[in-house]
N, C-alpha and C positions, 0 to 999 in steps of 0.2 A: 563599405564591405571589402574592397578592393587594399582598403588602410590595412583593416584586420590583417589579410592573409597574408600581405607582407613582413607586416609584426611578428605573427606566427611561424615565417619560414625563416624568419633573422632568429629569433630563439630556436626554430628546431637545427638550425645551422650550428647556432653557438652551443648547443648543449651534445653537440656531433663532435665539435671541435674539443669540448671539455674532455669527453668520454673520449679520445683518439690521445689526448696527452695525457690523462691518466692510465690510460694501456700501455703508452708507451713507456709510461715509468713503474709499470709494474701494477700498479694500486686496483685498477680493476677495468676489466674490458666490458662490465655489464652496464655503461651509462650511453645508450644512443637513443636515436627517436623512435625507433623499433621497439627495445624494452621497452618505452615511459609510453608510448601507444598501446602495447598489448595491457600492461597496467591498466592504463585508463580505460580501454574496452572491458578489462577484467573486472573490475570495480562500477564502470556501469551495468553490467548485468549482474552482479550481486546485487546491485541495490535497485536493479528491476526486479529478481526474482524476491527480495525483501518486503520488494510493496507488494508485489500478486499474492503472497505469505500474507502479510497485514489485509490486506484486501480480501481473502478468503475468508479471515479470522473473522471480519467484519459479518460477510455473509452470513456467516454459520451462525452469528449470534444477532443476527436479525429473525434470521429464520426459526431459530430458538423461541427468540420473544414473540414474534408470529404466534406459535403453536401453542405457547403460554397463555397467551390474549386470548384464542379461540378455544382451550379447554376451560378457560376463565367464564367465557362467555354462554359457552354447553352451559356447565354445572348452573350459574345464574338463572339459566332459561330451564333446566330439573327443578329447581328450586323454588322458583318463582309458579311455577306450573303446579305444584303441591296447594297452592295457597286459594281460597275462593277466588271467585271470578273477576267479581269487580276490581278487589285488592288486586289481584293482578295483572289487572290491566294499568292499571297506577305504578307498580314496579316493571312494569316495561316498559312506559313512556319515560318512568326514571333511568332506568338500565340505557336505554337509547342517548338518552343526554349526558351519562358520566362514557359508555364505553365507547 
């Protein structure tokens, strides 16, 4: 671990250094470890707020098919209740086994 962060402070170093001689020859003063940090925070919460998006989307269309199931399940058990007694105690033991 201790590897890593040295890794990581030798590039945020080198890319301090890049962006310090590219300012100085004009070309652009926006490359240091401060921009490429807020980037990266910036980009990981878009792509947090992207999955809580997907992960809602998810929800909603659970809950959908939920309510689907159970008015599926209603109308079955109106139906099935129309039917003499016996017959439908037979489409209910069937009903129990597909739904």
């Amino acid at each position: 671990m201790k590897n890593l962060e040295q890794i990581a402070e030798l590039a945020l170093r080198q890319l301090d250094t890049a962006g310090y001689y590219l300012g100085r020859y004009g070309i652009s003063d926006r490359i240091n470890r401060h921009n490429l940090i807020a980037l990266v925070m910036t980009q990981k919460e878009r792509a947090r707020g992207e999955l809580s998006r997907l992960e809602l989307r998810a929800a909603l269309q659970r809950k959908r098919l939920q309510q689907t199931l159970d008015q599926v399940n209603r109308s079955a058990d109106q139906l099935i209740d129309l039917v003499p007694a016996p017959l439908a105690q037979q489409l209910h033991r069937a009903k129990a086994r597909v739904i």
